[in-house]
C-alpha positions in Angstrom: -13.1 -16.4 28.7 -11.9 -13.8 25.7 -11.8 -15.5 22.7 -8.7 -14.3 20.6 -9.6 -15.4 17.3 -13.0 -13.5 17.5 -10.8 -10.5 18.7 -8.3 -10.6 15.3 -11.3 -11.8 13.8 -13.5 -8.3 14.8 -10.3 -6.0 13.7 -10.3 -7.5 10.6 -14.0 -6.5 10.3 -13.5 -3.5 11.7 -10.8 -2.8 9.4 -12.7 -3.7 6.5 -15.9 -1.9 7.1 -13.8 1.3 8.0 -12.3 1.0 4.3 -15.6 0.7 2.5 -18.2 3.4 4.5 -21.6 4.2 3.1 -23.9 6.6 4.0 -27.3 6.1 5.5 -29.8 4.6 4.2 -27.0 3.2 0.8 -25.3 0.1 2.8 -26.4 -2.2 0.4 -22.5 -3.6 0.3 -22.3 -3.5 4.1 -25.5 -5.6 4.3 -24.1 -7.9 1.5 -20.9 -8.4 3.6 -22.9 -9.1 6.9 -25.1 -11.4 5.0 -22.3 -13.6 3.8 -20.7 -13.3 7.3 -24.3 -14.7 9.0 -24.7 -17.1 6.5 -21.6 -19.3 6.8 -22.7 -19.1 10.6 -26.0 -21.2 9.7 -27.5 -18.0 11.1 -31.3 -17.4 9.8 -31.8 -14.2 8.0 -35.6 -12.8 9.0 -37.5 -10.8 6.0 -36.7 -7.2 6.7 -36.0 -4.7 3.9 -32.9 -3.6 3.4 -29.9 -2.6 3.6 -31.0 -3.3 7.2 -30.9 -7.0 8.2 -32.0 -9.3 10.8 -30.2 -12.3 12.2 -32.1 -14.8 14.2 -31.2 -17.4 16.9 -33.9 -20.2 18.1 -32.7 -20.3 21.8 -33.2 -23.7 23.7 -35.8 -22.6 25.6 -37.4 -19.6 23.5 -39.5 -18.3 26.0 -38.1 -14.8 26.0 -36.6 -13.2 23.1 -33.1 -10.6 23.2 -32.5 -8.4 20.9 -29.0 -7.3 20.0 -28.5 -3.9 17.7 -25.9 -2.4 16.2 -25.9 0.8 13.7 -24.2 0.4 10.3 -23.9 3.4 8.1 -21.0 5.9 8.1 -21.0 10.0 7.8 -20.5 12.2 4.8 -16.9 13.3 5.6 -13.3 13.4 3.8 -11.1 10.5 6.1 -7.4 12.3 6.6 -4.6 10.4 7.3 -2.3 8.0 6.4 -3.3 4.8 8.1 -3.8 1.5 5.4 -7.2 1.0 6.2 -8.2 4.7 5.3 -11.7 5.1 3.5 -11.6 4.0 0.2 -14.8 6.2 -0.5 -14.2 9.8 -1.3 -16.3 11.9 1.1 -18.0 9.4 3.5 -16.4 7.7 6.6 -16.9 6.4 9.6 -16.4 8.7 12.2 -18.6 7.9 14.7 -17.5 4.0 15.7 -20.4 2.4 13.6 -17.8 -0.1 11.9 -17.1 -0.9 15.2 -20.0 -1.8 16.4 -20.9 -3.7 13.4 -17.8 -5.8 13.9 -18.5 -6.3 17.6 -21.8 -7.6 16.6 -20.7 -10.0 14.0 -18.2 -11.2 16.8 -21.1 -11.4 19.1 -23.1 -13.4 16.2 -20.4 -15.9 15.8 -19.7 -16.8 19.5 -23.8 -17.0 19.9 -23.5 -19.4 17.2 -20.9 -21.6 18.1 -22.8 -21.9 21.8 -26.2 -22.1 21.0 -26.9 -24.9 22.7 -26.1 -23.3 25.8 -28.2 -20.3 25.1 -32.4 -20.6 26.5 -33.8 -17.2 25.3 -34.3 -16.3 21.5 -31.2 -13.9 19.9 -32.4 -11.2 17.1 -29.2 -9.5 15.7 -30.5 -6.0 14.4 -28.3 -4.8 12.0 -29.3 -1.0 11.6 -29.3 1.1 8.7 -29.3 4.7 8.6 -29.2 5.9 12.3 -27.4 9.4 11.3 -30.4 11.0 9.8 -34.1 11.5 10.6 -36.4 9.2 9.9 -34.3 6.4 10.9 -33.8 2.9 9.6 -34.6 2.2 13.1 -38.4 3.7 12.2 -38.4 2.0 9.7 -37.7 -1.7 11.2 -40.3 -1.0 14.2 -43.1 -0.4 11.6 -42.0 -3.5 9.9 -42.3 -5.0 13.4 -38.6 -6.1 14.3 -39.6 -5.7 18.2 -42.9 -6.6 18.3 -41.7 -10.2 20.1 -38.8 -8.3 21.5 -38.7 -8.9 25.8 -35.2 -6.8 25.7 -32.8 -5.1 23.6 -29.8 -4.0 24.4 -26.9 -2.0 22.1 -23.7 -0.2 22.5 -21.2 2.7 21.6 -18.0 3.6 21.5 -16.6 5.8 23.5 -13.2 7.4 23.3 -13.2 9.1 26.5 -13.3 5.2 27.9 -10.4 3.6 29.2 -9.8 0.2 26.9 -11.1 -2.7 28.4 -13.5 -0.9 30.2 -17.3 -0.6 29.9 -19.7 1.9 31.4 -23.2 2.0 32.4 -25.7 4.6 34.0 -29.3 4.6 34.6 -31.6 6.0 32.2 -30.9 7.3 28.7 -27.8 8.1 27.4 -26.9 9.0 23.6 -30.8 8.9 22.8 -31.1 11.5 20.1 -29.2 13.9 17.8 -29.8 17.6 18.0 -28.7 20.3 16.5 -27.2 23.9 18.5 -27.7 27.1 16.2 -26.3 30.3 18.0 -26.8 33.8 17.0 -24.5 36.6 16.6 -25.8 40.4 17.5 -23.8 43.3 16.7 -20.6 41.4 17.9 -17.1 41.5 15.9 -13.8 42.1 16.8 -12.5 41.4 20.1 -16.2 40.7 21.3 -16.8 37.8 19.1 -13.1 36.6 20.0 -14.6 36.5 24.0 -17.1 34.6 22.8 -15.5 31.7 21.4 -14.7 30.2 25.1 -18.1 29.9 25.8 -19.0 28.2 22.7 -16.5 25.7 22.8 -17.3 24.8 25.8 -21.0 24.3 25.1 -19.7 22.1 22.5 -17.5 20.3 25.1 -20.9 19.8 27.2 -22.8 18.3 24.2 -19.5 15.9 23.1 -18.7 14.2 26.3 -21.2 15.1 28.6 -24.8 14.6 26.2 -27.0 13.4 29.2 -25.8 17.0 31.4 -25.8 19.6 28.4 -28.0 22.5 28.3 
């Protein structure tokens, strides 16, 4: 059954987090703020460097071991608009749903909590720094051995194109990597360029809602 107070209770966080944005790899008040949040939930923190940081859960039986992971940093991008919880830090937002996953996750760490007992594997709560750029905080936790007693992790992302309330699945990889599309102009201007720009927006269309079927 949904529990409403976690739901105000993760739009508040959302809400907050969207406010306050930092980039990759300088979430050093995001961590603080999940810190606090996982401490008042009894929740042990493991010894991983930060700003990334790793909440653990002794399960009943602790025979297998989940991992939950959610990314944390924002992008480097002026926030328009007029809504109240607009970024508070000139140049850097998030864009791309990572306050929301946090929050989800700190939702997800508080039920865990309050149902422990009636939880047999062990629950890791990864919270990720720096996914947007290359190399990772997510490199950086595997070589510091976040996984290494990892049976299963699972993570998720937001997708506008989703109805609300609805999840979706597929087999294999989805939303795996970043990459970048540079095109090349050739003695085009005028009206030929202006032909072109179909083509390109729709190759940007592929790429946006369609990552696992672009070209």
């Amino acid at each position: 059954m949904l529990n409403k107070n976690l739901v105000v209770q993760a739009v508040q966080d959302r809400r907050f987090l969207h406010e306050h944005p930092e980039l990759s790899g300088e979430e050093y008040e995001t961590c603080a703020f999940i810190r606090k949040r996982l401490e008042a939930l009894n929740i042990e923190i493991l010894d991983f460097q930060p700003p990334s940081i790793v909440g653990f859960v002794k399960g009943t039986k602790g025979n297998k071991t989940i991992a939950l992971r959610a990314d944390i940093d924002a992008l480097p991008i002026t926030e328009e608009g007029d809504k109240p919880y607009i970024s508070k830090n000139p140049g850097v937002a998030h864009m791309c749903g990572h306050d929301g996953h946090t929050a989800i996750l700190l939702a997800v760490s508080e039920w865990i909590s309050q149902h422990a007992a009636e939880i047999e594997p062990n629950i890791l709560l990864i919270f990720q720094s720096a996914e947007e750029i290359s190399p990772s905080g997510a490199d950086q936790l595997i070589k510091q051995g976040v996984l290494e007693d990892v049976d299963a992790i699972f993570g998720i992302h937001l997708w506008h194109g989703m109805d609300k309330g609805k999840i979706g699945l597929r087999p294999g990889s989805m939303m795996r990597r970043w990459m970048t599309l540079k095109l090349r102009y050739r003695d085009m201007v005028g009206m030929d360029l202006c032909r072109m720009k179909p083509l390109i927006l729709y190759m940007y269309h592929l790429m946006l809602y369609n990552p696992y079927k672009a070209l």
